[in-house]
ChimeraX commands (.cxc) that place a marker at each C-alpha (Angstrom):
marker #1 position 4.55,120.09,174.77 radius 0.5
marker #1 position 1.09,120.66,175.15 radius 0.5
marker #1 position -1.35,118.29,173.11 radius 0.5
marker #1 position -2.73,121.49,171.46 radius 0.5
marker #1 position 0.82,122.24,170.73 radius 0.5
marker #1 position 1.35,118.70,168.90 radius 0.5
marker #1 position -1.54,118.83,166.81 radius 0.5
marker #1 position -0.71,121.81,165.51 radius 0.5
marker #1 position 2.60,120.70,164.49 radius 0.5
marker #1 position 1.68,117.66,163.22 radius 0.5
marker #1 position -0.55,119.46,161.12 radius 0.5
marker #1 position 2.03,121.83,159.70 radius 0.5
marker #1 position 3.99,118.56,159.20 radius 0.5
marker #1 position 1.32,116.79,157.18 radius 0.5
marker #1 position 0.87,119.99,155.27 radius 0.5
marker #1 position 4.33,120.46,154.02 radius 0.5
marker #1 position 4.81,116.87,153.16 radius 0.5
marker #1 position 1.43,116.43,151.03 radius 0.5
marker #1 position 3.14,119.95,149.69 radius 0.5
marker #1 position 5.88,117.90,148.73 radius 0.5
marker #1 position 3.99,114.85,147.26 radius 0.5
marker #1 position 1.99,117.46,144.81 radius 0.5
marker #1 position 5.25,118.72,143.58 radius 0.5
marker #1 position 6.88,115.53,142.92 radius 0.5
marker #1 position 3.57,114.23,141.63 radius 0.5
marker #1 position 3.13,117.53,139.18 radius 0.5
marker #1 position 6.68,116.76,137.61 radius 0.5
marker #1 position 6.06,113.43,137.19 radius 0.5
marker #1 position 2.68,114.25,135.82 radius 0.5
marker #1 position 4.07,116.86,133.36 radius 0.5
marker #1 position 6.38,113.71,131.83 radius 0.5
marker #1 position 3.48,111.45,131.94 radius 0.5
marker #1 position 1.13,114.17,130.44 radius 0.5
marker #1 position 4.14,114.80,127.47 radius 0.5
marker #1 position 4.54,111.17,126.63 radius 0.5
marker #1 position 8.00,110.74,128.00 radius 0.5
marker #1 position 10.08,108.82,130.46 radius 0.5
marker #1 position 12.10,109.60,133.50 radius 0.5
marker #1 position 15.76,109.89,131.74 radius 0.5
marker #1 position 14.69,110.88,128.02 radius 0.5
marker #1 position 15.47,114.45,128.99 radius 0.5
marker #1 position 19.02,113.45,128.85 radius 0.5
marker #1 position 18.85,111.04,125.98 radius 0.5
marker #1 position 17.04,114.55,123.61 radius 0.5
marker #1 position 20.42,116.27,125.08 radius 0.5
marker #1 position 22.53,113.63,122.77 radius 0.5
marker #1 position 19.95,113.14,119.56 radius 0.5
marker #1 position 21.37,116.62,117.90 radius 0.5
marker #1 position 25.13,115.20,118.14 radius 0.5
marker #1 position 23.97,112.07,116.32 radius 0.5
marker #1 position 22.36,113.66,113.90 radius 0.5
marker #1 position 25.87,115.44,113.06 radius 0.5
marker #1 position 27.92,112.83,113.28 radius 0.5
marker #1 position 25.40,110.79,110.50 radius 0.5
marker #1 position 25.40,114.08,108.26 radius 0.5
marker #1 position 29.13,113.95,108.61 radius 0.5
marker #1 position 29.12,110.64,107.58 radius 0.5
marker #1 position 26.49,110.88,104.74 radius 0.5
marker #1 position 29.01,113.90,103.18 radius 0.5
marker #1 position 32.07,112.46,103.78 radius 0.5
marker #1 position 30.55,109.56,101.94 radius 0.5
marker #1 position 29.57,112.09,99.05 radius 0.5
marker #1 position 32.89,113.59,98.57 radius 0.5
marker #1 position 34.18,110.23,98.56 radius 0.5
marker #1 position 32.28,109.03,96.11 radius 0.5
marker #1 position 32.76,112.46,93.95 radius 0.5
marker #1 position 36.84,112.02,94.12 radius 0.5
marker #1 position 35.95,107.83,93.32 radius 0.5
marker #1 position 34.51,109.72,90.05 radius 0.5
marker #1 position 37.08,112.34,89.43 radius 0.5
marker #1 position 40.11,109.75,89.45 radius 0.5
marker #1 position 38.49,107.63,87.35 radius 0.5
marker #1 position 37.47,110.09,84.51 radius 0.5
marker #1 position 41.28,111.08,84.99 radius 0.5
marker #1 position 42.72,107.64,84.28 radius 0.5
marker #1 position 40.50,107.65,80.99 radius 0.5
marker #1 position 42.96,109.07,78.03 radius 0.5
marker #1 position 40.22,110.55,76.10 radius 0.5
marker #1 position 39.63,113.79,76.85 radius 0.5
marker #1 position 36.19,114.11,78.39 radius 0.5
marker #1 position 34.06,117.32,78.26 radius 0.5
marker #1 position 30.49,117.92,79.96 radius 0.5
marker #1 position 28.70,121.33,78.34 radius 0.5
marker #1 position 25.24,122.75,79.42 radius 0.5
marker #1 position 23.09,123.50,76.24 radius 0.5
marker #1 position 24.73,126.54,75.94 radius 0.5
marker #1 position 28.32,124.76,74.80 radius 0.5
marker #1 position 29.56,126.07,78.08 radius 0.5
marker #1 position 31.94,123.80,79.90 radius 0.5
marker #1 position 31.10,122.44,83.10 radius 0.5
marker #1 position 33.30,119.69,83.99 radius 0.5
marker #1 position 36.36,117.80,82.32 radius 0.5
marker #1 position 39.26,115.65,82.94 radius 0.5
marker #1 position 43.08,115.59,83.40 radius 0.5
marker #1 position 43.35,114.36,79.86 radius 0.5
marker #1 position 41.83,117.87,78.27 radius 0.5
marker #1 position 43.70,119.76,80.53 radius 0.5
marker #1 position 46.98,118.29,80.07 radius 0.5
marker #1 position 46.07,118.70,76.15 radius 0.5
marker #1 position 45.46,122.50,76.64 radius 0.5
marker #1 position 48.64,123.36,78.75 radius 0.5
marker #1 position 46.00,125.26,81.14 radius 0.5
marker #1 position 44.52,125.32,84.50 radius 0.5
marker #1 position 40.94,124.30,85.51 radius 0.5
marker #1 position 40.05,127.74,86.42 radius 0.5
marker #1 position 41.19,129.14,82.58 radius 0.5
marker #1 position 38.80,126.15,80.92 radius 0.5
marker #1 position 35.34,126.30,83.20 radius 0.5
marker #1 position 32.93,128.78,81.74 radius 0.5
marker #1 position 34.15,128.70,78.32 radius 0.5
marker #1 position 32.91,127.50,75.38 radius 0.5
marker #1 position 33.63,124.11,74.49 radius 0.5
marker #1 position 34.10,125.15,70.75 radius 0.5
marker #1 position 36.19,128.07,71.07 radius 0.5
marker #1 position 38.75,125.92,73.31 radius 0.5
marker #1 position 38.51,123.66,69.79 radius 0.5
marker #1 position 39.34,126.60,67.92 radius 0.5
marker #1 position 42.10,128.34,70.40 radius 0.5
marker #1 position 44.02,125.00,70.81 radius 0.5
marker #1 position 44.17,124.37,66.37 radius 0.5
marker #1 position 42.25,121.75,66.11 radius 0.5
marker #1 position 40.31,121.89,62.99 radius 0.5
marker #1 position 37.17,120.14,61.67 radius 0.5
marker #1 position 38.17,117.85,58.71 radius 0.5
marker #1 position 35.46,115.21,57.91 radius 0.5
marker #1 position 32.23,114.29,59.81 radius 0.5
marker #1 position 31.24,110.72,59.22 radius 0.5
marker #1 position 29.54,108.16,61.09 radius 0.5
marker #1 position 28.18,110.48,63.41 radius 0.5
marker #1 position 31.48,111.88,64.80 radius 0.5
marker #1 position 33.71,114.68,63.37 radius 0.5
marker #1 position 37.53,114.37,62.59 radius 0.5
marker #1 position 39.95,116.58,63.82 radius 0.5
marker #1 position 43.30,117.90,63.02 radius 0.5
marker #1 position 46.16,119.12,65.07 radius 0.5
marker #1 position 48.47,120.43,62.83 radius 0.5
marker #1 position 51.15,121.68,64.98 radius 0.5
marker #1 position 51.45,118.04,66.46 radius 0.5
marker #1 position 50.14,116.24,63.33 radius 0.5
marker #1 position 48.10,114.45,65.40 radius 0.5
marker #1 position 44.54,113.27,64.73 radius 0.5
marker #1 position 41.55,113.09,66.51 radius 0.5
marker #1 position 37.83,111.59,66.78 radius 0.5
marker #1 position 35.03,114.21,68.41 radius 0.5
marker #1 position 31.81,112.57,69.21 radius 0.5
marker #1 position 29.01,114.30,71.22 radius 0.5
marker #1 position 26.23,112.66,73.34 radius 0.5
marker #1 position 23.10,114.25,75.30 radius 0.5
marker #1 position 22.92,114.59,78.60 radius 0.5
marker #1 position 19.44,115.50,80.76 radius 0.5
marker #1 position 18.60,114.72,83.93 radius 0.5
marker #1 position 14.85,116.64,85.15 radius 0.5
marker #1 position 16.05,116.04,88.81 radius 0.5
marker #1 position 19.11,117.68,88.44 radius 0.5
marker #1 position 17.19,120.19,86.13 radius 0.5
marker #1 position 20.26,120.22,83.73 radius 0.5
marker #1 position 20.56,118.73,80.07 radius 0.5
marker #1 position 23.96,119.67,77.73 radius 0.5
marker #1 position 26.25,117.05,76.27 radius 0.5
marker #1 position 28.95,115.05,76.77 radius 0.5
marker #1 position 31.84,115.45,74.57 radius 0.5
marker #1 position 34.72,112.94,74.20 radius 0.5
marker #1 position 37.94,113.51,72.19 radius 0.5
marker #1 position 39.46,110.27,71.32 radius 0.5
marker #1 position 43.54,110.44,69.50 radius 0.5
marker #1 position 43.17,108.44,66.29 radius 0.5
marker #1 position 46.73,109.57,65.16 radius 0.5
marker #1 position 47.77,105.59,64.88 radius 0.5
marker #1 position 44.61,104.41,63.47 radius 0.5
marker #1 position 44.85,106.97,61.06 radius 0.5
marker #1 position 48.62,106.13,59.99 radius 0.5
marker #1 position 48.16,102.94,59.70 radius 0.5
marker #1 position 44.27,103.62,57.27 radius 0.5
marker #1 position 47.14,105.57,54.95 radius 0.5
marker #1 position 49.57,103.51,54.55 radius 0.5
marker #1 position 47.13,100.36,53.90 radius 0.5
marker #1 position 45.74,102.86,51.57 radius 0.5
marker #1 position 48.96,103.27,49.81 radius 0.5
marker #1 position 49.55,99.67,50.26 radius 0.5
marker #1 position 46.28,99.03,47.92 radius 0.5
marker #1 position 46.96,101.55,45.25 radius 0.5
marker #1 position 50.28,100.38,45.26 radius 0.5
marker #1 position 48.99,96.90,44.29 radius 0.5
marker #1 position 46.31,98.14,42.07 radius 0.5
marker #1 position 49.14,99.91,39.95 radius 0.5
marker #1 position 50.98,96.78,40.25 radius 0.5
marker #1 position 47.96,94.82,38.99 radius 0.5
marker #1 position 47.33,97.00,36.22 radius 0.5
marker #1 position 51.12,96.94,34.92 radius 0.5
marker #1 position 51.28,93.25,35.16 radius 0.5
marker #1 position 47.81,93.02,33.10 radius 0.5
marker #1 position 48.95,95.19,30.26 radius 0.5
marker #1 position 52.55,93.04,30.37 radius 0.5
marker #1 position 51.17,90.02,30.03 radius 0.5
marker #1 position 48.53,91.35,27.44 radius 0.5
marker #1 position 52.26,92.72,25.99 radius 0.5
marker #1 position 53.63,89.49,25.47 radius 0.5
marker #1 position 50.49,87.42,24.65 radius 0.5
marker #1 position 50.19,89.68,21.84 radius 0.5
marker #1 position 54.02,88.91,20.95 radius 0.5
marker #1 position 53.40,85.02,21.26 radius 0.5
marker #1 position 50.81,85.54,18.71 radius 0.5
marker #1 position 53.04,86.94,16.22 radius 0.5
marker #1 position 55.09,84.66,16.49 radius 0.5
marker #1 position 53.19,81.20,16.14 radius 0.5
marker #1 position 50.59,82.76,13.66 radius 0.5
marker #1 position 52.64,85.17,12.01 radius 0.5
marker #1 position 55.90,83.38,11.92 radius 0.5
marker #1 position 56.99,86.73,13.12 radius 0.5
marker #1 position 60.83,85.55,15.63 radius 0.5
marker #1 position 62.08,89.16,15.40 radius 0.5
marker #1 position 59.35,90.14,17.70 radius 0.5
marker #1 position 60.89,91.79,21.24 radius 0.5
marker #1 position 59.36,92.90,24.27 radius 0.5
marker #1 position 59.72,96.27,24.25 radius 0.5
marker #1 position 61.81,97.88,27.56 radius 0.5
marker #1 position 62.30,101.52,28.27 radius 0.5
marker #1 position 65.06,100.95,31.01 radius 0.5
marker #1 position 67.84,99.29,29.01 radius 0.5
marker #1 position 70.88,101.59,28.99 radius 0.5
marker #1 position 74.13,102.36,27.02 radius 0.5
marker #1 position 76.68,99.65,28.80 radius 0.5
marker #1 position 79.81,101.87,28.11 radius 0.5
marker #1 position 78.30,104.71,29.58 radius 0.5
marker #1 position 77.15,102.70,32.59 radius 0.5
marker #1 position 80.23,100.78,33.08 radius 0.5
marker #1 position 82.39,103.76,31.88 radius 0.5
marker #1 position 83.88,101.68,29.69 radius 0.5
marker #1 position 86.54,102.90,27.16 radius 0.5
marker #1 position 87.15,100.21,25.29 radius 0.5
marker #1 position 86.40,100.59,21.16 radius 0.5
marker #1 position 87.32,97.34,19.87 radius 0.5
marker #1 position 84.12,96.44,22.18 radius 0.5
marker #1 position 81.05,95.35,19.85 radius 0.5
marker #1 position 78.64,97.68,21.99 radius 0.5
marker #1 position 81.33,100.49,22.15 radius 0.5
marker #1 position 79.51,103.79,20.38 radius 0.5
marker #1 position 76.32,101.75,20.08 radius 0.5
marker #1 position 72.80,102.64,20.82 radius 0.5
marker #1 position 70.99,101.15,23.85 radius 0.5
marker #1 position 71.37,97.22,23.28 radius 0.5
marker #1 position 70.46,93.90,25.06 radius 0.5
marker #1 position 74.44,93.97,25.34 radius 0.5
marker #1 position 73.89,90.08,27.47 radius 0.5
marker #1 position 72.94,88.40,23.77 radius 0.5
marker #1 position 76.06,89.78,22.10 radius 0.5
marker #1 position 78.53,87.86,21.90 radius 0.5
marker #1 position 82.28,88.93,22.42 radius 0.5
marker #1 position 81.92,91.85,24.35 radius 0.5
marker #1 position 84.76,93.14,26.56 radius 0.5
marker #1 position 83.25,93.16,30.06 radius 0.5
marker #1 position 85.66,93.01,33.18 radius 0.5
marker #1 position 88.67,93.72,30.46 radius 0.5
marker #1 position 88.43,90.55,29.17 radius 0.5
marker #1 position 86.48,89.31,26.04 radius 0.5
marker #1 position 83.71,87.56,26.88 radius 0.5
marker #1 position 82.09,84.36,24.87 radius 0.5
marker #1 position 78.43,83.81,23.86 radius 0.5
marker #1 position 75.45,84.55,25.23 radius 0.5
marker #1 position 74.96,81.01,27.24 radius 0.5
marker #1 position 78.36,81.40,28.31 radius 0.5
marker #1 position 78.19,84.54,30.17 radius 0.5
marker #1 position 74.78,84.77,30.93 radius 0.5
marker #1 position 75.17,83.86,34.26 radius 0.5
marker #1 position 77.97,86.63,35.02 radius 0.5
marker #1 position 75.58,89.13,32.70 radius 0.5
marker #1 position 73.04,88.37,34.99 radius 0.5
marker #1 position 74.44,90.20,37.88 radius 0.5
marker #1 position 75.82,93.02,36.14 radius 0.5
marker #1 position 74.14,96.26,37.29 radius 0.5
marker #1 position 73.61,97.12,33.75 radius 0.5
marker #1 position 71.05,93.45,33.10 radius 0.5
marker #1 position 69.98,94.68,36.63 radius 0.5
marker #1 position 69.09,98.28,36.14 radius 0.5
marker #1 position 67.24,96.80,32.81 radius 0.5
marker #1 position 65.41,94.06,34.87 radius 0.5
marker #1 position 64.77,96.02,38.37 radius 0.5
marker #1 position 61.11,96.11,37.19 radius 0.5
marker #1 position 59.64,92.39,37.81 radius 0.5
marker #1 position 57.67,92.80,35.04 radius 0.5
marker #1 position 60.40,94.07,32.57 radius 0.5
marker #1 position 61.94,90.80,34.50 radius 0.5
marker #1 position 59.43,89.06,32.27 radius 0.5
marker #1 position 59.58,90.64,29.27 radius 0.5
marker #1 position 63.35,90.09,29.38 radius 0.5
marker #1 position 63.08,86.67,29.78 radius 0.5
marker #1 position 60.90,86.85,27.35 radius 0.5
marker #1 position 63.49,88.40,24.80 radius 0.5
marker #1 position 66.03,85.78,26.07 radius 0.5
marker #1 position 64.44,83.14,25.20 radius 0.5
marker #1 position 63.30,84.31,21.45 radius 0.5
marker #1 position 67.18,85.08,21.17 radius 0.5
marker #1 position 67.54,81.57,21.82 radius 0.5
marker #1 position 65.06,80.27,19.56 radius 0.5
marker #1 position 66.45,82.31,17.16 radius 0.5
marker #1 position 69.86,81.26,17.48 radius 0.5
marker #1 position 68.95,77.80,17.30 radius 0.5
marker #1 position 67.16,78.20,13.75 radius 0.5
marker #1 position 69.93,79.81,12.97 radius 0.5
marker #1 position 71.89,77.07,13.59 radius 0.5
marker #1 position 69.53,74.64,12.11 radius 0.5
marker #1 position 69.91,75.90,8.73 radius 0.5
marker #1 position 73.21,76.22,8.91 radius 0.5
marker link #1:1,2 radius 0.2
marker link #1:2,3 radius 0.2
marker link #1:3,4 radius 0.2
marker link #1:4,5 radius 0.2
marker link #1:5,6 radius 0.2
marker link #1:6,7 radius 0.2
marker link #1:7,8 radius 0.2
marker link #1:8,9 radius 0.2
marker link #1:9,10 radius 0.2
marker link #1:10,11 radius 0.2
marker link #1:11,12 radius 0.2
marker link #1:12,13 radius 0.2
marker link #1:13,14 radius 0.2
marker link #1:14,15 radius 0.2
marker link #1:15,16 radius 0.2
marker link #1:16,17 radius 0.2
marker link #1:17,18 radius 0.2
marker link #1:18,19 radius 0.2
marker link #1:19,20 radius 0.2
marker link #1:20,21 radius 0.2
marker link #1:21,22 radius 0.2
marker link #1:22,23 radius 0.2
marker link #1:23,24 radius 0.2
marker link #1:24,25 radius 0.2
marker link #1:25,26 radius 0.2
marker link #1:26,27 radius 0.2
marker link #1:27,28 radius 0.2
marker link #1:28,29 radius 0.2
marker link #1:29,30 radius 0.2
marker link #1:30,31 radius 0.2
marker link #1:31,32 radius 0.2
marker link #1:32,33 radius 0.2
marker link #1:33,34 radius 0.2
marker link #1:34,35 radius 0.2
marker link #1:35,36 radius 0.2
marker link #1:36,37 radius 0.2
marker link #1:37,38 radius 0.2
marker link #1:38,39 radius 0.2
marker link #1:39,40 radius 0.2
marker link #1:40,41 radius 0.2
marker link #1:41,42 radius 0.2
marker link #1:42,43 radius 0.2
marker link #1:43,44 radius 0.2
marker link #1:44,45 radius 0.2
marker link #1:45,46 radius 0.2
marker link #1:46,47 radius 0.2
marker link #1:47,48 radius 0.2
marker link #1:48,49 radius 0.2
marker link #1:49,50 radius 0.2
marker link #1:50,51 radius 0.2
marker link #1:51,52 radius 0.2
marker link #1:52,53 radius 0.2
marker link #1:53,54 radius 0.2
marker link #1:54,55 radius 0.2
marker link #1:55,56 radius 0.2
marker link #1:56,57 radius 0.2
marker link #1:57,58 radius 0.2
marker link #1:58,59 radius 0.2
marker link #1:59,60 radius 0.2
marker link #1:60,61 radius 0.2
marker link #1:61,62 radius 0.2
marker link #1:62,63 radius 0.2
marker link #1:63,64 radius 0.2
marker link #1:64,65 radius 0.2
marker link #1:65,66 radius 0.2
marker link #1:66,67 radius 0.2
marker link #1:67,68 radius 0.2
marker link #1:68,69 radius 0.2
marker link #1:69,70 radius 0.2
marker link #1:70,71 radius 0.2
marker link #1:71,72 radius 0.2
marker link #1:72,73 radius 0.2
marker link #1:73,74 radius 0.2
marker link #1:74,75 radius 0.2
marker link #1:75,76 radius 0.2
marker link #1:76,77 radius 0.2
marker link #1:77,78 radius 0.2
marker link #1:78,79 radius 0.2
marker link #1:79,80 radius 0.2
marker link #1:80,81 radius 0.2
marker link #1:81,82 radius 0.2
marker link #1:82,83 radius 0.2
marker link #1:83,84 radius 0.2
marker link #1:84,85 radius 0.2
marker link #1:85,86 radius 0.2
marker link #1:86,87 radius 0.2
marker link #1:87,88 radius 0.2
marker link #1:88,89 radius 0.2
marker link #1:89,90 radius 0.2
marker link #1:90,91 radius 0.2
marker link #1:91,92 radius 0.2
marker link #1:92,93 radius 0.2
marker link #1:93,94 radius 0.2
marker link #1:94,95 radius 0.2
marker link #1:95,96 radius 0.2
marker link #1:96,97 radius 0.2
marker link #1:97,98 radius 0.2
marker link #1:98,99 radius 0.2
marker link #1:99,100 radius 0.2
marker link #1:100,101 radius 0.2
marker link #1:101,102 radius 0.2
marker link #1:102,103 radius 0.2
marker link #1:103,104 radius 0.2
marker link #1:104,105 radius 0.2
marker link #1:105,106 radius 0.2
marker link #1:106,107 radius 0.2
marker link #1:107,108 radius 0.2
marker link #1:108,109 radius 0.2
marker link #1:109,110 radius 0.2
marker link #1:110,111 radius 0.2
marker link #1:111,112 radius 0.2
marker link #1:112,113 radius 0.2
marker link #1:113,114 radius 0.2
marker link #1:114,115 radius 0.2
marker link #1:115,116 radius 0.2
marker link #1:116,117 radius 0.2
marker link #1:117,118 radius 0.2
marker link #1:118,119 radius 0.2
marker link #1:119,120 radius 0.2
marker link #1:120,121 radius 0.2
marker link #1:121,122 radius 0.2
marker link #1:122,123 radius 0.2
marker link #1:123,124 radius 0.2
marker link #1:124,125 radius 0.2
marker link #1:125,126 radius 0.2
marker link #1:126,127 radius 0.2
marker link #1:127,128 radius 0.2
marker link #1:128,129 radius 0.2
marker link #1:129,130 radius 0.2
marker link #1:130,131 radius 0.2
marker link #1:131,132 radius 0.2
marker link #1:132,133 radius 0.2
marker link #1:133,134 radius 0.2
marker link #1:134,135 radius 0.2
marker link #1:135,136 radius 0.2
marker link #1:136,137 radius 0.2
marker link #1:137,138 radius 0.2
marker link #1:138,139 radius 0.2
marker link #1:139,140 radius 0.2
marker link #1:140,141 radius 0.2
marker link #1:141,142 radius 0.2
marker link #1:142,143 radius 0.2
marker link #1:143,144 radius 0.2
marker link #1:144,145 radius 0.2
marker link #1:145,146 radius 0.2
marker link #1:146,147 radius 0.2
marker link #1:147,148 radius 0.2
marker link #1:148,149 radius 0.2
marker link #1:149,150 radius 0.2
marker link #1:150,151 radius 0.2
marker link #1:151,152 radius 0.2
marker link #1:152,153 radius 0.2
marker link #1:153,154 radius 0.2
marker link #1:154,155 radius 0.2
marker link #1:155,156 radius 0.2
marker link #1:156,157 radius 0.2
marker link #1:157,158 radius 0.2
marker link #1:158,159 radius 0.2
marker link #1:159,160 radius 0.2
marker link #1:160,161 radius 0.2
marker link #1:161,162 radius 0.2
marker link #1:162,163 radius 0.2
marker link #1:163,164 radius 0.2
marker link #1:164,165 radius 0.2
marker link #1:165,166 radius 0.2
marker link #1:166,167 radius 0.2
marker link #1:167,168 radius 0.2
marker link #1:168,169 radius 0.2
marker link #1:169,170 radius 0.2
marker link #1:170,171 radius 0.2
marker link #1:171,172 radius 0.2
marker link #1:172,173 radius 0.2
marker link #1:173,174 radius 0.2
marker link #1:174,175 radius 0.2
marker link #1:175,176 radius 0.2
marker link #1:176,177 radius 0.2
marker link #1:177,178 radius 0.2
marker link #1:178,179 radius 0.2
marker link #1:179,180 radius 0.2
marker link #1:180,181 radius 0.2
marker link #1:181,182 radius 0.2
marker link #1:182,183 radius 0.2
marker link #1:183,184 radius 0.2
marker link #1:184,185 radius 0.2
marker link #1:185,186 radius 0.2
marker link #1:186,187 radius 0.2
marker link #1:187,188 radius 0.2
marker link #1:188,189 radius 0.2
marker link #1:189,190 radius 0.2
marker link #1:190,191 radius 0.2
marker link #1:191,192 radius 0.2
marker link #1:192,193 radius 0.2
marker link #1:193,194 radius 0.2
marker link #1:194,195 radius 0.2
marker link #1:195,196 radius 0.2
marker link #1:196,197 radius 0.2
marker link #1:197,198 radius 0.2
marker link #1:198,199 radius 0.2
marker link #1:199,200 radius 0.2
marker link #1:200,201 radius 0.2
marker link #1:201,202 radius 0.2
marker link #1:202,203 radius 0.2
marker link #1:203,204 radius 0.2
marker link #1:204,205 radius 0.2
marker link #1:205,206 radius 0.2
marker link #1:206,207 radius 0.2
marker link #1:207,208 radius 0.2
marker link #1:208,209 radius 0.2
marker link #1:209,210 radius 0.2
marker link #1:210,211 radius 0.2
marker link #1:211,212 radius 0.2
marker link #1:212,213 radius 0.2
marker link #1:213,214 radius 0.2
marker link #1:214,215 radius 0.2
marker link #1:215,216 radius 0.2
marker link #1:216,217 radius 0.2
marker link #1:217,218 radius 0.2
marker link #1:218,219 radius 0.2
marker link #1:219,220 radius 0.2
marker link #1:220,221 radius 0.2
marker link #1:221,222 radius 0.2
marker link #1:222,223 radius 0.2
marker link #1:223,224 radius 0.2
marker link #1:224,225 radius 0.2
marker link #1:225,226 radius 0.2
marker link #1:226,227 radius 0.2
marker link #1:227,228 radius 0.2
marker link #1:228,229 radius 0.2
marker link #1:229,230 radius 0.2
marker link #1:230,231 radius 0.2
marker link #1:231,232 radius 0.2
marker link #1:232,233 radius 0.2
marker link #1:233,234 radius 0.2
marker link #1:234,235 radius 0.2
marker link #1:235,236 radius 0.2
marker link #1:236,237 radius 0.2
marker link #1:237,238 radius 0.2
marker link #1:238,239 radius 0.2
marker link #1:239,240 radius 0.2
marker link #1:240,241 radius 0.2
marker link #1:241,242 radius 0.2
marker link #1:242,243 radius 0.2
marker link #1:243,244 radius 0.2
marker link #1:244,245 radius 0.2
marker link #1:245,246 radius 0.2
marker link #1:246,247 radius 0.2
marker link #1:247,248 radius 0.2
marker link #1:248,249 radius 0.2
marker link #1:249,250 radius 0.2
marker link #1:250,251 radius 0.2
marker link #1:251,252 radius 0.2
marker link #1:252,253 radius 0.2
marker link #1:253,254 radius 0.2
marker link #1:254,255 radius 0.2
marker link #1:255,256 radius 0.2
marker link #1:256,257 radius 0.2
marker link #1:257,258 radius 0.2
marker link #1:258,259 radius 0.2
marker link #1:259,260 radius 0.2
marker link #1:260,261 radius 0.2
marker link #1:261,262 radius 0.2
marker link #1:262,263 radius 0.2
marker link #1:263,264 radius 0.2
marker link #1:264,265 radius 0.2
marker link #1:265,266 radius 0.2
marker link #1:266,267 radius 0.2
marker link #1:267,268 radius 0.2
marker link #1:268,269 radius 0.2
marker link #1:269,270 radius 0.2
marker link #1:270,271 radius 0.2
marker link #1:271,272 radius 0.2
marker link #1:272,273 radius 0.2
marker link #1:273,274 radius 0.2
marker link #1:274,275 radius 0.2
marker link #1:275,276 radius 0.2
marker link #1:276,277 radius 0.2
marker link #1:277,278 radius 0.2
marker link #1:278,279 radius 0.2
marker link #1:279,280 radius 0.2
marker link #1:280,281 radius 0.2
marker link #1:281,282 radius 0.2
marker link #1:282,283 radius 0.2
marker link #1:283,284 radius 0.2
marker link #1:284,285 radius 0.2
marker link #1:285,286 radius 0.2
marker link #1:286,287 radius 0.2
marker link #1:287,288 radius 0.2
marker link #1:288,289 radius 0.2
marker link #1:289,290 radius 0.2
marker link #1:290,291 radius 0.2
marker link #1:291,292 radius 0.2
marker link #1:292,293 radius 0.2
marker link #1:293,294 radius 0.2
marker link #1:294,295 radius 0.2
marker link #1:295,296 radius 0.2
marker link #1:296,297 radius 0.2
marker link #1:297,298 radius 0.2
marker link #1:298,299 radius 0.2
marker link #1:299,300 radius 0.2
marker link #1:300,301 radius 0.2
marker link #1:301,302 radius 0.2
marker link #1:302,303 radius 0.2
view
């Protein structure tokens, strides 16, 4: 090869290699001149993916949390009612639905206060803040208390309604009601029967007054009770009588002796018992007894 020959092709040579050398250096340039690294091209490739997989994360994690919510507003027995402030229903649990024999679909949208009204249960008393409800078909009871609810980053505000079953509560209120006007009845009989026989103890130590009796509405005919046919029987034909004090009479078929002798078998005939089934005409017979008694004994005294 002539030397003409090889410089020329050395030339060409040098040529395309510096050629090559601007290229290279121009790519690496344009990464330099971007800010970037050899090999971030094909980390960029893989920052999308990541950024799924953390949104899928982030909503799995929401609709985790929102079941977390749901089951535990469904383990609450009350039922559990979230309205705008239009009364229209936005949310609710089992409890309200299991109540209303309906599905979800059939209670969202509607007013809170016509599903009150559809399902019978009627406003009784409001007291205390909360109103009282009625079911009449089940004869339960219930307790309706409402509490605002507004959040300005959710833009929403309504209340939250709860429905609590008082039916027990209620029952047992009644019958300790009863219970106390029982005993306030009771009170006031046992007042007047003591006032009763105070005012016969008087007449008898200032007025010398023994045929004083406490006076008892529930003594019976003994004949009629015992259906007793007997007419040689001192209380045979007689009007209502202490038929205990008389002595003689022909109880069991068999005459019987004096007062203190039978007493004890008078005692748990159902005729003394019918007389005495009131405690306090208990009293007022005992009372009688023992003025018989006293009687009796003065009786005997001057004899």
């Amino acid at each position: 090869m002539h030397a003409e020959q090889r410089r020329g092709f050395i030339t060409t040579t040098n040529m395309r290699n510096n050629k090559k050398q601007r290229t290279l250096s121009s790519f690496h340039g344009n990464h330099r001149k971007s800010g970037e690294k050899p090999g971030s091209v094909a980390r960029n490739r893989h920052e999308p993916v990541h950024k799924n997989d953390t949104l899928s994360n982030l909503f799995k994690q929401v609709e985790i949390a929102k079941k977390e919510c749901e089951k535990t507003m469904d383990c609450v027995s009350d039922m559990i009612i979230l309205t705008d402030s239009e009364g229209i229903i936005k949310r609710f649990n089992r409890a309200v639905k299991e109540f209303t024999g309906k599905d979800y679909q059939d209670i969202l949208g509607k007013n809170w206060e016509d599903m009150i009204i559809e399902n019978e249960l009627e406003a009784v008393t409001i007291h205390a803040g909360c109103t009282e409800l009625h079911h009449k078909p089940s004869r339960r009871w219930f307790e309706l208390n409402a509490y605002p609810f507004e959040d300005s980053e959710l833009d929403f505000s309504g209340n939250v309604m709860t429905i609590r079953e008082t039916t027990e509560v209620k029952n047992i209120a009644n019958t300790l009601e009863k219970s106390r006007k029982r005993a306030e009845k009771d009170r006031k009989k046992l007042k007047n029967t003591l006032s009763r026989i105070c005012s016969l103890m008087e007449s008898v130590t200032q007025e010398q007054d023994s045929a004083v009796r406490f006076s008892n509405p529930n003594i019976g005919k003994c004949y009629e009770v015992k259906h007793c046919r007997d007419k040689k029987c001192p209380c045979y034909g007689q009007e209502a009588m202490r038929c205990w004090q008389v002595a003689g009479t022909f109880c069991g078929g068999k005459v019987q002796g004096t007062f203190a002798q039978k007493y004890q078998s008078c005692s748990e005939c159902e005729v003394y018992k019918k007389a005495t089934s009131d405690p306090l005409d208990q009293i007022g017979e005992h009372f009688n007894n023992m003025m018989y008694i006293l009687n009796l004994q003065n009786y005997e005294t001057q004899e």
